[in-house]
N, CA and C of each residue as an Amber inpcrd file, in Angstrom:
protein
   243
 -28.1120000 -36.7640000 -17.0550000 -28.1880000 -35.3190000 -17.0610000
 -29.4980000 -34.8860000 -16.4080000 -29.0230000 -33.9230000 -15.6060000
 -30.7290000 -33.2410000 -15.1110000 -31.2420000 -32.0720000 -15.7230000
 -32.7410000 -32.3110000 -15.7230000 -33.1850000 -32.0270000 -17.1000000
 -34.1690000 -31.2940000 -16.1660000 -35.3430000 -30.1940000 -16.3660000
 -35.9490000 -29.1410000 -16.2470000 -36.8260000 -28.5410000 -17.1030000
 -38.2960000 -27.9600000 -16.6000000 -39.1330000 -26.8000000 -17.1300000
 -38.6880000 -25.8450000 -16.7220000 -38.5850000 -24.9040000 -17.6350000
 -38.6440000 -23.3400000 -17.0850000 -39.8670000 -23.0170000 -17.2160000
 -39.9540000 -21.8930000 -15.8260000 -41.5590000 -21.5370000 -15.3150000
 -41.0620000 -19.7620000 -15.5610000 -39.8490000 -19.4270000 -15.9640000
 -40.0560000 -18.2820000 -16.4590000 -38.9730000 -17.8590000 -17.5890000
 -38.9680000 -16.7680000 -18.2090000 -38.5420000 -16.4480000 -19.2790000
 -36.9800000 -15.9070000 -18.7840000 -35.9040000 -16.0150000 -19.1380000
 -34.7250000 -15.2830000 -18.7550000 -33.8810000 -14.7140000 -19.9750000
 -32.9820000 -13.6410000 -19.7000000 -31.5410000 -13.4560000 -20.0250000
 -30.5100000 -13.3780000 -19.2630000 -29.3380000 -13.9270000 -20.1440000
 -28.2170000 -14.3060000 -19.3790000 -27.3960000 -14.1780000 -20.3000000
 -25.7530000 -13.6560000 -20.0690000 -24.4070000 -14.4820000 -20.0120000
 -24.1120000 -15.2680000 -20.2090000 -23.5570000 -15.6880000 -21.4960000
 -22.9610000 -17.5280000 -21.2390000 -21.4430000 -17.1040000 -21.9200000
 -21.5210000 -18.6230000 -20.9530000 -19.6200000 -18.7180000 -21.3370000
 -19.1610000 -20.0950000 -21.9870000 -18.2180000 -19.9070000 -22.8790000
 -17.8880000 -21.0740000 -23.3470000 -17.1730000 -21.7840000 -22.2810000
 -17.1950000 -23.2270000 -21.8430000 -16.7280000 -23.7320000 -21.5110000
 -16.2320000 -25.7060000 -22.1420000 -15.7310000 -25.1470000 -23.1830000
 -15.0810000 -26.5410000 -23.8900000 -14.8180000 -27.9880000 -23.1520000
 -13.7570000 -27.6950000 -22.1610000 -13.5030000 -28.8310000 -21.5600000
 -14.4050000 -29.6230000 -21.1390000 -15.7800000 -29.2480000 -20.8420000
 -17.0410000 -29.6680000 -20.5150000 -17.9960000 -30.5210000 -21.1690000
 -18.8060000 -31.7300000 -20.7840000 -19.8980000 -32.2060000 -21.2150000
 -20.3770000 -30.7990000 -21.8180000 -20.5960000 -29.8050000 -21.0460000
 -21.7510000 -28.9210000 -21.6100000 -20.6110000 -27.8570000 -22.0960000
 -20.9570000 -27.5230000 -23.4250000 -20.0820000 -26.5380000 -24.1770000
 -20.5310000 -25.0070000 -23.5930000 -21.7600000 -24.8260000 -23.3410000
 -22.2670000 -23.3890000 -23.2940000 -23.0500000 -23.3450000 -21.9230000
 -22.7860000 -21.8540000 -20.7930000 -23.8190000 -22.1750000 -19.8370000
 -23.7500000 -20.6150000 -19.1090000 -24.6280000 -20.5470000 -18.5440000
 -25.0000000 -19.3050000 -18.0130000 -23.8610000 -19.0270000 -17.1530000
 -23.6600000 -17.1250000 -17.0460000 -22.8770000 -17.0560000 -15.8930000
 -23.5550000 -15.8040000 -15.2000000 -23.9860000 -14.9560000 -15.9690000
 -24.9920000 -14.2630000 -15.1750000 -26.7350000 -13.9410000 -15.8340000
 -27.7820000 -13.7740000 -14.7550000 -28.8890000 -13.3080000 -15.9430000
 -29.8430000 -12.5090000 -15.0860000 -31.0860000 -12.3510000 -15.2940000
 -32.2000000 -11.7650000 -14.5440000 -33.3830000 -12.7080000 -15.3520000
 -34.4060000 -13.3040000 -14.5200000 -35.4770000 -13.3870000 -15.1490000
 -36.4660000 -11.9960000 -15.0250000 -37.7030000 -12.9290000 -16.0970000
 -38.9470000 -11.9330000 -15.8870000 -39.3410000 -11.6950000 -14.4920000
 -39.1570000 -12.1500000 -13.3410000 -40.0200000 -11.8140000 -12.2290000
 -38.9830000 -10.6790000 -11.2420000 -37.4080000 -10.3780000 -12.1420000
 -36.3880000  -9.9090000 -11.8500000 -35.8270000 -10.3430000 -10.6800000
 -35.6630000 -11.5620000 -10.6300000 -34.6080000 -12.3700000 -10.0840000
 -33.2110000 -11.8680000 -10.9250000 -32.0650000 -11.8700000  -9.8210000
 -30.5900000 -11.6120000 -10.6870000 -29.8720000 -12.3330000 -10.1510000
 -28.9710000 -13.2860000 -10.6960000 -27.9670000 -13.8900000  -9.9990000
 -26.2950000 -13.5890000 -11.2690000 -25.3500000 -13.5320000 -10.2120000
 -24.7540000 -13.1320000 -10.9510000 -23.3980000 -14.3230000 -10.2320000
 -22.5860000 -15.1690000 -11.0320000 -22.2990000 -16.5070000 -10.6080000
 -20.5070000 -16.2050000 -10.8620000 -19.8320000 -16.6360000  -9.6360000
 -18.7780000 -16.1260000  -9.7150000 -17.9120000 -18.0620000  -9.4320000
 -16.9880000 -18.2800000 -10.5050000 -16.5070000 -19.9960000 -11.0060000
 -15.4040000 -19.3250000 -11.0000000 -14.5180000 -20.5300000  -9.9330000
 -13.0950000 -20.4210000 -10.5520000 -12.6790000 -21.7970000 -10.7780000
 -12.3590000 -21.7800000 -12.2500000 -12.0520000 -23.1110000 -12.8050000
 -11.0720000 -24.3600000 -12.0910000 -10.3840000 -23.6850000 -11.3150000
  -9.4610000 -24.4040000 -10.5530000  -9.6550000 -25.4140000  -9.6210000
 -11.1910000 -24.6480000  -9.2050000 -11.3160000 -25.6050000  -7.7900000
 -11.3950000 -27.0490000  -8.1100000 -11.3890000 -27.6880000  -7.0070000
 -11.4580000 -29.5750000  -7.1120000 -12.1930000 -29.3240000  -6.0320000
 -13.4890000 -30.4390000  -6.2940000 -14.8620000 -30.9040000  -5.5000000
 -14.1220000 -32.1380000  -5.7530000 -15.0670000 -33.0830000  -3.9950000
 -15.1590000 -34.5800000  -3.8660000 -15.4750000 -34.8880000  -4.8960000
 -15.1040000 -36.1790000  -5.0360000 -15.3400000 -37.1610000  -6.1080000
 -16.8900000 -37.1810000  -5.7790000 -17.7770000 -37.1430000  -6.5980000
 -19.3160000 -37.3450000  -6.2950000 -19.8380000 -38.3150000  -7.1260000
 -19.0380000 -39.2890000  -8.1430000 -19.5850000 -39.8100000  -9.0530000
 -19.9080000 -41.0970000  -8.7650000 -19.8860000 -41.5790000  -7.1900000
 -20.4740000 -42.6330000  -6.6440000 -21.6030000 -42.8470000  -5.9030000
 -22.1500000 -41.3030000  -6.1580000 -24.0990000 -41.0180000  -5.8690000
 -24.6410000 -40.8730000  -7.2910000 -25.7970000 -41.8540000  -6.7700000
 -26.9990000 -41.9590000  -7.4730000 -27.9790000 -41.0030000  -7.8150000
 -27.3560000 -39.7140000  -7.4680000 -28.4790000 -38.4510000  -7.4410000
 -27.5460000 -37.7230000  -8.3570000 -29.1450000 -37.3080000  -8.6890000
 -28.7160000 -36.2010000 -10.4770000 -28.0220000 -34.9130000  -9.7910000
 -26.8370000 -34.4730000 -10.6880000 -25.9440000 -33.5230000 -10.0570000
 -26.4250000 -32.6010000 -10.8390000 -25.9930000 -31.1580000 -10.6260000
 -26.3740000 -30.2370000 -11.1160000 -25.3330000 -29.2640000 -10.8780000
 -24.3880000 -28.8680000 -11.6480000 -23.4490000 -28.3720000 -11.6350000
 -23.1970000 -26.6850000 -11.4210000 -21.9410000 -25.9340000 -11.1400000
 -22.3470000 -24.5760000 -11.3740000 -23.2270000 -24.0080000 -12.2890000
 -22.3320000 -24.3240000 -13.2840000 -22.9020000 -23.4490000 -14.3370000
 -23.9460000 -24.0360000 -15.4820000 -24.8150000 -25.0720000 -14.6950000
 -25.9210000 -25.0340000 -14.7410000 -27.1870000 -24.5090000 -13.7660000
 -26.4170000 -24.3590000 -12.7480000 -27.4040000 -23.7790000 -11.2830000
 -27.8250000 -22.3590000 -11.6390000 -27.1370000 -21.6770000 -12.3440000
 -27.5790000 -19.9770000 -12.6400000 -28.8730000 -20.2730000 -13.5020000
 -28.9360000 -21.0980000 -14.9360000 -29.9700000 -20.9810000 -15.5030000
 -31.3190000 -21.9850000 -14.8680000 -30.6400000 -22.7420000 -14.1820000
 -31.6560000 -23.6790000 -13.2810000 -32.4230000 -22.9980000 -12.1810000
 -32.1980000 -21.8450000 -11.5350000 -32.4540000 -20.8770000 -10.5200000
 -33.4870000 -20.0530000 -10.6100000 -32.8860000 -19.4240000 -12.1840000
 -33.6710000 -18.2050000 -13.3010000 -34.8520000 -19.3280000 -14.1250000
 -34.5630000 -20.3680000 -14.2060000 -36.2350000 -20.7380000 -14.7950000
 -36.9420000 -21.7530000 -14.0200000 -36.6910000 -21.4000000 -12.2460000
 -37.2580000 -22.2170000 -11.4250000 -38.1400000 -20.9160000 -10.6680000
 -37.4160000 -20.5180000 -10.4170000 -37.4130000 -19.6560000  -8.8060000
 -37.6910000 -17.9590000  -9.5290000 -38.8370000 -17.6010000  -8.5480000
 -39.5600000 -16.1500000  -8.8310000 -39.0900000 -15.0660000  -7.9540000
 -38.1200000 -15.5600000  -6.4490000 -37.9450000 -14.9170000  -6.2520000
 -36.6960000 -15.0530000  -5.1700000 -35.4180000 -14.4370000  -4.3140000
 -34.6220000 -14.6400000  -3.6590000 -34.5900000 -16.0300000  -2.6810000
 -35.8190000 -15.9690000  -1.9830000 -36.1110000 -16.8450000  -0.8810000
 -36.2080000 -18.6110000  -1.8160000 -37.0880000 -18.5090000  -2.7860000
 -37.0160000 -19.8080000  -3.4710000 -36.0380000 -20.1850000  -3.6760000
 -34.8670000 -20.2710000  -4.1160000 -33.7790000 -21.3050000  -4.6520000
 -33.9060000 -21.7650000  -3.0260000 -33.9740000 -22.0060000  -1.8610000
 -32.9900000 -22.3040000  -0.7030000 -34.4000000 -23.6090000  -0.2550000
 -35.5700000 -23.5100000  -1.1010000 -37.0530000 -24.1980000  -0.7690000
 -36.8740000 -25.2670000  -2.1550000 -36.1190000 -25.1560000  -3.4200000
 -36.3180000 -26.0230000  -4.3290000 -35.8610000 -27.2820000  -3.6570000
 -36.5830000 -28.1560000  -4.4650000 -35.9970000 -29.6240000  -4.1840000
 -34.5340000 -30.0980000  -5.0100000
């Protein structure tokens, strides 16, 4: 699992999502520096099989709260590592 500091304070939206490792996860929020992302999932889709890389995945609906306690402002998410 990829794991994270938050460098700022947020609220958000969460949605249950059961079928999931992760039961609970953001779908929309704003941090303190008023960043807003607002995350639009349709359960349906099918992604490549990715489970034969060695690199930590990071899923939708972990990317909204990963965004909001990374990134201060629009231009950052596209500069994170």
């Amino acid at each position: 699992m990829l794991t994270w500091t938050s460098s700022y304070r947020s609220l958000v939206t969460v949605l249950e999502y059961p079928s999931s490792k992760v039961a609970f996860a953001a779908a929309d929020g704003l941090n303190e520096k008023g960043l807003v992302i607002n995350a639009l999932y349709d359960g349906e889709t099918r992604f490549p099989d990715e489970t034969k890389s060695d690199k930590p995945r990071l899923g939708i609906l972990r990317m909204v709260q990963y965004i909001l306690d990374t990134c201060a402002s629009v231009q950052e998410p596209y500069i994170v590592n």
